[in-house]
Structures are given as C-alpha cells and as structure tokens.
C-alpha positions, 0 to 999 in steps of 0.5 A: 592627592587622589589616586585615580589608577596604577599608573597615574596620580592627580594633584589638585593645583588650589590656584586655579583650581584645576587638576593635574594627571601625572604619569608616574615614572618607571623606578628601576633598582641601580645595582651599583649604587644601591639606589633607585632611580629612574629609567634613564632620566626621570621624566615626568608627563602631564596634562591640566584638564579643568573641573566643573568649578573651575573658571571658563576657557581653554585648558592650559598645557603644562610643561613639567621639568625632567630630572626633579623629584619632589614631594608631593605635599606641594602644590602645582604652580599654575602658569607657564611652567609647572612643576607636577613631582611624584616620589616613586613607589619606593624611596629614594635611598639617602646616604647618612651624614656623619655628625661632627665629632664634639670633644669632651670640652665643648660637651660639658663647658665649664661655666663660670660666673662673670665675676670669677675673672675680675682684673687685678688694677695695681694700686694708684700711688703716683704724686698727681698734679704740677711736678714744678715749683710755680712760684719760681715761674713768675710770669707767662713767659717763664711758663714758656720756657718751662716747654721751649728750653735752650736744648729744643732752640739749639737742635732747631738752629742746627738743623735748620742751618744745615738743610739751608746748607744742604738746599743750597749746595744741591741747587747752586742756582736757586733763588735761596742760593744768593749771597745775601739771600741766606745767612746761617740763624743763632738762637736769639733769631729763631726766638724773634721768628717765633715771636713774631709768628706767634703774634701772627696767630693774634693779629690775622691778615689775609697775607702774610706780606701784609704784616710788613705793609707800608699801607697806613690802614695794614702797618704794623711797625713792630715786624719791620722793626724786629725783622725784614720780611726777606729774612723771615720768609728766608727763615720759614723756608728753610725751618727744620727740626730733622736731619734730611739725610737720614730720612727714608724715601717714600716707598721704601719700607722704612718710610716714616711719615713723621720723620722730620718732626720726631725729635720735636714730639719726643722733646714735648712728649719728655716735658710733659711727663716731666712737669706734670703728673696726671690723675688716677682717671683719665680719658684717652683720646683715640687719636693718642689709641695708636701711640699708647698701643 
C-alpha cells in the first residue's frame, strides 16, 4: 500500500494490475458507546486508474460496498464489484470476550491407564451340553416331542377351537359357518395337520390343492388318505395359538405385535433352555440384541 496524501490511500490490486485511489473516511468518536465509527455510514470512494504496465483499454469503475470495514492487508478484487477497505486512523474498539469458566476437574483430569478399570466377568461354571438322557429318545421322532409336548398340542386344540367358535359366532353367514364345514379339532387331528404340513415342505407343488390331486402325474394317495383337503384348509384357517380376545387394537398403546404367537416363543424359548446348556463362548446374533436387552 503506498500513501499517496492525508487524505487518500492507493492499493495495488495484483490481478489486474492496476491501482485503486480510496478516500479515507471521516472517524468521529461515539461518546455513548465508546467507540469510533464513521460519519454516518461509512462509505468508502474509489476510482481504478491503470499504470503504465497494465494491459491496454479503458479503465474500469469500481463499485465499493458501504458499511464494511476490513484490512488492508487484502487484495482489491478486480470485476464487477470490488471491495477497496481501509482501517480508520484509529482503531476500532473491541469488546472482550470473557472465556469459559473451566472447573478445577476438567483443568487438571485424572488420567488412568486403560487397564485400570478392567471388567470383573463371574466365573463360567454351568454344566454345557445336552440337559437329556439321549439314550432314552430312540428315534427322530422322540426328538420331536422332546420340543412339541402334550402341553404345547393341547393350548393349540383350544385356542383354535375357540377362535373357530368366535369366527363363527360374529359371522353366521360365512362360508366356515356351515354345519358341516367346521368341527371342533382333538389332538390326534392337529398332529396329522402337522404331519402333513411338514411333509409338504418335502414334497414342493405349485399349489396347495395339488397334493390332493386326482391327476395320475401330481396324486399323492397319502394326504387323501389321512385328510380331506376341505378339513385341512378348514384347519389351517382357523389355526391359533392366542386367545383373540385379549389382544389389543392396532393403534392403542398396547398393541403387540406378536400377540398371537406369544404363548408358542415362551413354550420354545422354556424348552430350549430346558434341554440344553450352551457354552462359555457364544455369538449373539442381532436379531436376538432386542430380546436379550
């Protein structure tokens, strides 16, 4: 920056390699704030004059913003608008910040080694492994009903007698509501249900009224033979293992999504934990995360 009179300031603008004459404002003092500021607004005047250096053609007039004050140390930006700032012969007067009080803790922290809170783990004593005496199972079968006891078969018979009761009774003129289309289940029916729906998962159709097909290429005599496909799909739509009853609405705050298989994941989750003992080390799936927390 070079001085050129009291009143005027030149700064070199390096892009286009010109200089800018500024008018340096009038700094009055403020006697109620303390501070000096400008006549009025500040407003700042400038002409671009070009050097002898500087690349041909007509000089550019320069528009400078009024209210800005900045150093000096910056450059003039050539182009449309341009920013020519000089400090007043004074400065300006800045209120101090007070810092942020730092208590006595969070100036001289305690630090400790990473090892210096090591968790305290119980020590693993449990008995891993098969909680049963294998040898009395004897087959696949016994396995079976290891998991699927008389208990778990008998709060499906009822429950799903009693929503086929409830269905019924709400809509007298379904088609389920004919004499003979619904009779209340036993036991030894729902373990043919199953039977046969396990098998199904063996044995893969498109459909499922193809596994009572006629047709030589898709019979398979062994369905027709333990049930009628009426009473298995009668079965299957009216299969519960809740009382519907007790359940909550969608959209009151009691609504559970898993309402009407709860009783089903407490009797497995009973048994598991009944039958067998898992080691010291296991891996948590996350789908389980929700559940264990």
């Amino acid at each position: 920056m070079t001085q050129s009179s009291d009143d005027e300031v030149e700064v070199p603008d390096t892009t286009r390699r010109t200089w800018l004459r500024v008018a340096r404002p009038q700094v009055a003092q403020d006697p109620l704030q303390g501070q000096q500021s400008g006549a009025g607004a500040v407003g700042l005047r400038g002409e671009a004059y070009t050097s002898s250096a500087a690349h041909p053609g007509p000089s550019t007039s320069t528009a400078v913003e009024h209210g800005e004050v900045a150093s000096t140390r910056r450059a003039v930006e050539a182009g449309t608008v341009a920013r020519a700032v000089v400090p007043p012969s004074q400065p300006l007067h800045r209120q101090a910040h007070r810092a942020p009080r730092v208590t006595e803790v969070q100036a001289n922290p305690d630090w400790q080694p990473p090892s210096s809170a090591a968790p305290v783990v119980p020590p693993f004593t449990a008995q891993s492994g098969v909680r049963v005496e294998t040898a009395q199972i004897g087959s696949a079968l016994g396995v079976f009903e290891l998991f699927f006891t008389a208990e778990l078969f008998d709060l499906v018979v009822a429950e799903t007698n009693r929503y086929a009761t409830q269905f019924i009774t709400a809509n007298p003129g379904s088609f389920y509501a004919q004499s003979f289309r619904w009779k209340p289940v036993q036991v030894s029916k729902i373990k043919t249900f199953l039977g046969l729906l396990l098998n199904m998962g063996l044995t893969k159709k498109h459909e499922l009224r193809s596994y009572w097909s006629t047709n030589p290429i898709h019979h398979m005599p062994m369905y027709s033979a333990a049930m009628s496909r009426t009473r298995f799909e009668t079965i299957l739509h009216f299969l519960h293992f809740s009382d519907n009853s007790t359940s909550r609405p969608r959209g009151h705050p009691a609504f559970d999504r898993l309402h009407k298989i709860w009783p089903f994941i407490d009797h497995f989750n009973t048994k598991f934990a009944d039958l067998y003992t898992p080691e010291q080390n296991i891996c948590i799936d996350q789908s389980l995360w929700g559940q264990i927390v």
